[in-house]
N, C-alpha and C positions, 0 to 999 in steps of 0.2 A: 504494500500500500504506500502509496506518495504521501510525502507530509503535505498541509495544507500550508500554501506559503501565504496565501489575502488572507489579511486580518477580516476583512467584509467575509469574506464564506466561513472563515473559523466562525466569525460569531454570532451566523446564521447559523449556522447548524446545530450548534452548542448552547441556543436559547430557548429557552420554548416560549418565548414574548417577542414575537415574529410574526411579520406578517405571512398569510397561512392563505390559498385561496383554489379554490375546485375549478381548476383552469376549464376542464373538458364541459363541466355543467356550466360556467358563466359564460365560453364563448356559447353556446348552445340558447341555452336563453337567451340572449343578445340576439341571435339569430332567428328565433321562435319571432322575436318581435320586432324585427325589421325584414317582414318579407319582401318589399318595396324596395330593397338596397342589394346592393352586391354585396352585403357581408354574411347572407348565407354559405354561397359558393365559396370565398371569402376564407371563412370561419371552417367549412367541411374540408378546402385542401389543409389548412393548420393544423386541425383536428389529427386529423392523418400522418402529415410531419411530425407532431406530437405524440405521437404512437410509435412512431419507429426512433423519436430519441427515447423513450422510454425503453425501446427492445435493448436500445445500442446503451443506455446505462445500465440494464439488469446483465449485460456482457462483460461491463467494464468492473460489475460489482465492488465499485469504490463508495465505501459507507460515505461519506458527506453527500457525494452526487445523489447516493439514494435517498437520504434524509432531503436533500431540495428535491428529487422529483416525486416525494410524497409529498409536503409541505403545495407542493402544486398541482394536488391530487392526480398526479400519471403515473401510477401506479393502483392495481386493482387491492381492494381491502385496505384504502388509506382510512376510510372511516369506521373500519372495524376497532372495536372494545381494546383490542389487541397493540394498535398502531403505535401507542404512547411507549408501548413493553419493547418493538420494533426498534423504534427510533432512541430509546435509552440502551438497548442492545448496540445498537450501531453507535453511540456516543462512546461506551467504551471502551469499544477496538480502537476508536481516534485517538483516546486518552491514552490508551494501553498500547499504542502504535508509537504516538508522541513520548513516553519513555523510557523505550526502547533504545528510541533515535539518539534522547538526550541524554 
C-alpha cells in the first residue's frame, strides 16, 4: 500500500465529519427532474464512467480510495449497518500501514 502523501485525502479519509454524498442517486434525481435538459443523457454516460472507476478502485484495492469511493456512494452496500465497521476497518491498515513506514 502507498503512503498517502495530500494532507487533503489523509484527512478525508481519517474523518468521519466529511462531507458524504450518494453520487449515483443525486445525479439521478437531478435527472428524474430535468427531462427538458441534456443532463439526462448527461448524467447516464457519468453514471457509467462512475461504474467502471468504481470496478478500477475495487482492482486497485487501496483502503483510502475505497473509503472516498464509499463516502461517494460507488460502491454497492455503502448504506449498509455495516459501512461505518468497513470504513474503520480500512482506517486501520492506513494507521497500521503509516507505522510500518515510520
Amino acid at each position: 500500500m502507498k503512503e498517502i502523501k495530500s494532507k487533503n485525502v489523509q484527512n478525508y479519509v481519517m474523518n468521519d465529519m466529511v462531507f458524504k454524498v450518494d453520487l449515483p442517486r443525486l445525479l439521478k434525481e437531478i435527472a428524474e427532474c430535468s427531462k427538458s435538459t441534456p443532463y439526462p443523457v448527461t448524467f447516464t454516460i457519468l453514471t457509467r464512467v462512475l461504474g467502471i472507476l468504481a470496478e478500477r478502485a475495487i482492482e486497485i484495492d487501496d483502503p483510502a480510495l475505497n473509503i472516498i469511493m464509499m463516502h461517494l456512494g460507488l460502491y454497492d452496500g455503502v448504506h449498509d449497518k455495516n459501512a461505518s465497521k468497513v470504513i474503520s476497518r480500512l482506517r486501520k491498515l492506513i494507521t497500521d500501514n503509516k507505522k510500518e513506514e515510520g
